[in-house]
C-alpha positions as CSV (number, residue, x, y, z in Angstrom):
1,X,66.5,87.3,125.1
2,X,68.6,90.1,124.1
3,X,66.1,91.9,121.9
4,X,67.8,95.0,120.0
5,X,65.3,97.5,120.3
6,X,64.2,98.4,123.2
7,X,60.0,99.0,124.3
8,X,59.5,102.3,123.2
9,X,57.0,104.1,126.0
10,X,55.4,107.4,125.1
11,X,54.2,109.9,127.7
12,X,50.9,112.7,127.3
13,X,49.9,115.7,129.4
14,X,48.8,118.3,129.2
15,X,51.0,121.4,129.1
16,X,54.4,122.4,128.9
17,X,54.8,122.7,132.7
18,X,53.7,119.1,132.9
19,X,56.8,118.1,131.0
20,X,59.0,119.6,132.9
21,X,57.3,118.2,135.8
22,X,57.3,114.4,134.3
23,X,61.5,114.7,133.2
24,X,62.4,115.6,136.4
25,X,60.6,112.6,138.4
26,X,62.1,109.9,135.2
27,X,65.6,111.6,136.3
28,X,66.0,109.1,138.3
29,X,64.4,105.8,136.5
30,X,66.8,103.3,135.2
31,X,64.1,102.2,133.3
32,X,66.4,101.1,130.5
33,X,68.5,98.7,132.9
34,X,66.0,97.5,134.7
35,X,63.3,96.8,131.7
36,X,64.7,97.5,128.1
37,X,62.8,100.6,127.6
38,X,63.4,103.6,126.9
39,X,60.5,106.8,127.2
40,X,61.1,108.3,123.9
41,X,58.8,111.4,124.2
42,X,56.7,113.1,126.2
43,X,54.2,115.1,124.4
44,X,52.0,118.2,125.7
45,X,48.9,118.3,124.0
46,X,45.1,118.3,124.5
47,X,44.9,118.2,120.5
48,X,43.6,114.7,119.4
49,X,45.4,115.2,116.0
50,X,48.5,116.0,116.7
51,X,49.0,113.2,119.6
52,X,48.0,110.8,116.6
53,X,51.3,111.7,114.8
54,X,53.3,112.2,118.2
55,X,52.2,108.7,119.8
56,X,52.3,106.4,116.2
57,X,54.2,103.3,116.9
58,X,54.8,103.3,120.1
59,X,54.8,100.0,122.1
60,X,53.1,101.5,125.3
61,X,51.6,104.8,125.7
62,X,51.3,106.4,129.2
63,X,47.8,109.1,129.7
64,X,48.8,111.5,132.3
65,X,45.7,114.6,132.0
66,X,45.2,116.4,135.3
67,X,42.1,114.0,137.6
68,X,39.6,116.7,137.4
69,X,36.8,116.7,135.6
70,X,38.1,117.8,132.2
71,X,41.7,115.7,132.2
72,X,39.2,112.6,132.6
73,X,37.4,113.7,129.6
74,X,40.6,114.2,127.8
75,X,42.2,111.6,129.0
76,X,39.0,109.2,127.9
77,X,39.2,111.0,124.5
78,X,42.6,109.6,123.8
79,X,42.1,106.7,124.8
80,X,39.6,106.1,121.9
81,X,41.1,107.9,119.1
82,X,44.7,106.6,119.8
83,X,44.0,103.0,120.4
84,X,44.7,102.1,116.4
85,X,48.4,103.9,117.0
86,X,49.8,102.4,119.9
87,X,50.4,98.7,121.0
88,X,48.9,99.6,124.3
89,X,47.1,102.2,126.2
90,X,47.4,102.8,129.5
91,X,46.1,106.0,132.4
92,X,48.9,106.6,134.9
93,X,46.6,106.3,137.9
94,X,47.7,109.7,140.3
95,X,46.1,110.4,143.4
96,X,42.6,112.2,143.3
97,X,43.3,116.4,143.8
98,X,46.4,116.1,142.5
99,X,47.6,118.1,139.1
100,X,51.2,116.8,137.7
101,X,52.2,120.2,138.1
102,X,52.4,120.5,141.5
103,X,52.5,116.8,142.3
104,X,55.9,115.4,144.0
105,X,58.6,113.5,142.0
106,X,58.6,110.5,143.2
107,X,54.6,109.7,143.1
108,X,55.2,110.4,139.5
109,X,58.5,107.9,139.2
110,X,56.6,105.2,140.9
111,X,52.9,105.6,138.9
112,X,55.2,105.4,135.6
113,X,57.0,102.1,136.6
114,X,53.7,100.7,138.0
115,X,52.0,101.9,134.8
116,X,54.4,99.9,132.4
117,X,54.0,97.0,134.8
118,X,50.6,96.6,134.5
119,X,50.7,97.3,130.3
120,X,53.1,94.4,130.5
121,X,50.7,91.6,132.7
122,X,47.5,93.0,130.4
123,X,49.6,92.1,127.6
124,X,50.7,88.6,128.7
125,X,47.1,87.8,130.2
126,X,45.6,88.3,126.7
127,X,47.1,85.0,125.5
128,X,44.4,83.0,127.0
129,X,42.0,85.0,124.1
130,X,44.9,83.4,121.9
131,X,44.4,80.2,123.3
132,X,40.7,80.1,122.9
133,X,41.0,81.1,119.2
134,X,43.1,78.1,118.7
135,X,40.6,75.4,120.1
136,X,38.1,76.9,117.3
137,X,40.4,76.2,114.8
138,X,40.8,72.8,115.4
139,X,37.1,72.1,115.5
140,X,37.0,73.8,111.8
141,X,40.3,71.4,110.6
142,X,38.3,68.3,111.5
143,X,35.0,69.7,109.6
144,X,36.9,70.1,106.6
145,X,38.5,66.8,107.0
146,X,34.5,65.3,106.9
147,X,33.9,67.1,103.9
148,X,36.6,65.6,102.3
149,X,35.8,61.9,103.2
150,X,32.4,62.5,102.1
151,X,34.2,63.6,98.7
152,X,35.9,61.1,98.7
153,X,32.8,58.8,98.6
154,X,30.7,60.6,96.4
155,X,33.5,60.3,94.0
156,X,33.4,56.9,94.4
157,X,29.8,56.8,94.4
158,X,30.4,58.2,91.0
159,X,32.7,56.0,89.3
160,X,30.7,53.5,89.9
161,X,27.7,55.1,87.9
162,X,29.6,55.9,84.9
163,X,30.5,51.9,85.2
164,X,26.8,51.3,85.3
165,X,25.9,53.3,82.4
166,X,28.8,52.0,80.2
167,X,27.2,48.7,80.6
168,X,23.7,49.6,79.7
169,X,25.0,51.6,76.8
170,X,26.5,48.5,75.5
171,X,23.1,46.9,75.4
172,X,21.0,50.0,74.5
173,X,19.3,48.4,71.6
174,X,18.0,44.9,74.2
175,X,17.3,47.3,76.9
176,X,16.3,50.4,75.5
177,X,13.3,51.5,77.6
178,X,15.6,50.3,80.7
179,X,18.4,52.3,80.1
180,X,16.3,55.3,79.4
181,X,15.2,55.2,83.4
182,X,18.8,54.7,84.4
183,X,19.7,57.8,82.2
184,X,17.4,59.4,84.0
185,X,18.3,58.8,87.7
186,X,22.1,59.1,86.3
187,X,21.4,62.7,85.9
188,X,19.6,63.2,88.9
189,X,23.3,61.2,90.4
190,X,25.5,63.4,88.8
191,X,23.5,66.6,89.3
192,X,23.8,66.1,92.8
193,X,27.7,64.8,92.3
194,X,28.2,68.8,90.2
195,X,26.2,70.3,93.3
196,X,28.8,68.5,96.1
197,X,31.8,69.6,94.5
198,X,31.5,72.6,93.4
199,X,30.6,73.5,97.5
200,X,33.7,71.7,97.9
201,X,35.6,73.7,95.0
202,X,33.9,76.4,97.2
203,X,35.3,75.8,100.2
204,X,38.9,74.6,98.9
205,X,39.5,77.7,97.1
206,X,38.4,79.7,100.3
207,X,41.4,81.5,102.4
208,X,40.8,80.4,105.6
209,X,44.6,81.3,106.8
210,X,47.9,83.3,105.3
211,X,51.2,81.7,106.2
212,X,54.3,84.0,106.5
213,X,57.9,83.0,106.9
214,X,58.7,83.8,110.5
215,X,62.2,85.7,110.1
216,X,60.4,88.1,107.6
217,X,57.5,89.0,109.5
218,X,59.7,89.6,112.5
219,X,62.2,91.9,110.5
220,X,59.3,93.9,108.9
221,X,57.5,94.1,112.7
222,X,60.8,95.1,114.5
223,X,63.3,95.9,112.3
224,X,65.6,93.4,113.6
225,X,66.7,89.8,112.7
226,X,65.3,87.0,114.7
227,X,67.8,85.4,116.8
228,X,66.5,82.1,118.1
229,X,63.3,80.8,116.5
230,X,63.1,78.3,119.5
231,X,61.9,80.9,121.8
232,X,58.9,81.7,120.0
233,X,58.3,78.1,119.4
234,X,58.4,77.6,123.4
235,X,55.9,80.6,124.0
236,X,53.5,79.9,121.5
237,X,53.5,76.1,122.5
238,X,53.3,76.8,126.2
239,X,50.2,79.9,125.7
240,X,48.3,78.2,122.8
241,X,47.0,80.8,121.0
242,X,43.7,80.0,119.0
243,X,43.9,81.0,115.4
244,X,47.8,80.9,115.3
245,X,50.3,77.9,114.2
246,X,54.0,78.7,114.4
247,X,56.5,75.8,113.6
248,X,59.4,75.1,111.3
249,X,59.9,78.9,110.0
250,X,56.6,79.7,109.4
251,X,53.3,81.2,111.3
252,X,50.3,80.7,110.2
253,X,47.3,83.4,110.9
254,X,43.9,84.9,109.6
255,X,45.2,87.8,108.6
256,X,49.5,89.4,108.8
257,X,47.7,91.6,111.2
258,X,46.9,88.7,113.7
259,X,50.3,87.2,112.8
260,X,52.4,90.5,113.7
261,X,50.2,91.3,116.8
262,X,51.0,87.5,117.8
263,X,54.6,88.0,117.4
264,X,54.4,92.0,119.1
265,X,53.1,89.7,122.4
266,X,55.9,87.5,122.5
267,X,58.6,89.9,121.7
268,X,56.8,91.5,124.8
269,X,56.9,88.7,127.1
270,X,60.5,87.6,126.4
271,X,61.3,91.6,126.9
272,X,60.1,91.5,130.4
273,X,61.2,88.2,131.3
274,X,64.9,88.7,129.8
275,X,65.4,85.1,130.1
276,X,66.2,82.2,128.2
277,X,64.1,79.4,127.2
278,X,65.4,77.1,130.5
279,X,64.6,80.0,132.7
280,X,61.2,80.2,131.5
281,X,60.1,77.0,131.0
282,X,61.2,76.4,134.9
283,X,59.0,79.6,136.0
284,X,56.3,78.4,133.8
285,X,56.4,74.6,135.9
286,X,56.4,77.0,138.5
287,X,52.9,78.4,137.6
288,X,54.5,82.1,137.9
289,X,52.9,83.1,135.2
290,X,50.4,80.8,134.5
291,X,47.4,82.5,132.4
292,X,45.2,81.6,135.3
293,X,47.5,83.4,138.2
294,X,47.2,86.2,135.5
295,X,43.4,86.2,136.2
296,X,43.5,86.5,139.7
């Protein structure tokens, strides 16, 4: 898939010098052709604040602080405050004694490409979570389908009461001492009935999922139109993720939050891929990129 915008990939360090440093080794990264993404900024600061407002929105986000003792601390520091801003965090790993500064070009080239690699397989190994989440929301489908069979026979159950005490009604004055025990365990019948559905009422009026039209959510994620629904049919069918439902135009989700970040993950996956649905679905038979091979 042809995706419009490309993965937008942030870069931090530490000073000034470090930029110039980290635009030199990307010089020669065709990181665009050869991924569809483009490193939008690279921002010095050791200010927690400010990379908040320089790194918001960003797909991927690339720590490069110095290895000693305080670009750790830094570098450990931003990974906590920043995690809410960014799709994904991740620490270029340079070689121990080694400041970007002084470090040489192409160690830097390489660490970033390896960096946005591995933010990519994190990414596509999280769907097993998905898949799990899934599995739990089928158990709580057929739970709620009991409930409403035993509904269904309480109501019943019911019915045939009122029946009852119609007929004893009809011979109240014959059977007056009789029909004042049946009135008696009728209300005990129908208390019991109230108690049942009103936990049903309960439960039916609970929002246990949203649902959002699939072309919307992806324009107000992306800012682009959604080409070809089929492809996020075929991942979402082939990863399974628990909690989710996506089919005929719609995806269904706790929250738009788990909807968008479901969404952010395949947009990732067909990014990196940048194949069609045939393409993948013979790697998958494949076991390429199985979730298990992902483990390993």
């Amino acid at each position: 898939m042809d995706a419009v915008n490309p993965i937008d990939v942030r870069i931090i360090v530490e000073g000034a010098s470090d930029v110039e440093k980290v635009s030199r080794a990307m010089q020669n990264i065709a990181l665009g052709a050869e991924y569809h993404i483009t490193i939008s900024a690279i921002i010095p600061t050791t200010n927690p604040e400010i990379a908040k407002k320089a790194v918001r929105g960003a797909d991927i986000l690339l720590i490069a602080t110095d290895v000693d003792a305080p670009g750790r601390e830094l570098a450990d520091k931003f990974q906590k405050c920043l995690k809410k801003e960014v799709g994904h965090i991740e620490r270029m790993k340079l070689p121990f004694g080694h400041d970007v500064e002084y470090m040489d070009p192409v160690i830097i080239r390489h660490e970033i490409k390896n960096a946005i690699i591995r933010a990519g397989l994190i990414s596509i190994a999280n769907i097993q979570k998905y898949t799990e989440i899934e599995e739990k929301l089928w158990e709580s489908k057929d739970k709620l389908k009991a409930l409403k069979e035993e509904r269904k026979a309480l109501t019943a159950e019911n019915q045939e009461l009122i029946s009852k005490n119609n007929e004893i009604a009809e011979s109240k004055e014959k059977f007056r001492e009789k029909l004042k025990i049946s009135e008696d365990e009728f209300k005990n019948v129908k208390q019991r009935y109230a108690d049942t559905k009103n936990k049903y009422q309960i439960l039916r009026n609970k929002d246990l999922f949203e649902v959002f039209p699939l072309d919307e959510l992806w324009k107000e994620a992306f800012d682009e139109d959604l080409i070809d629904e089929e492809q996020i049919y075929f991942i979402s069918n082939e990863f399974k993720p628990e909690k989710i439902i996506v089919g005929q135009g719609y995806i269904v989700a706790p929250s738009k939050e788990d909807a968008a970040g479901w969404l952010k993950i395949i947009r990732t996956v067909l990014i990196f891929y940048d194949s069609k649905i045939d393409d993948l679905k013979e790697e998958f038979d494949d076991e390429k990129f199985s979730p298990n091979l992902l483990k390993q």
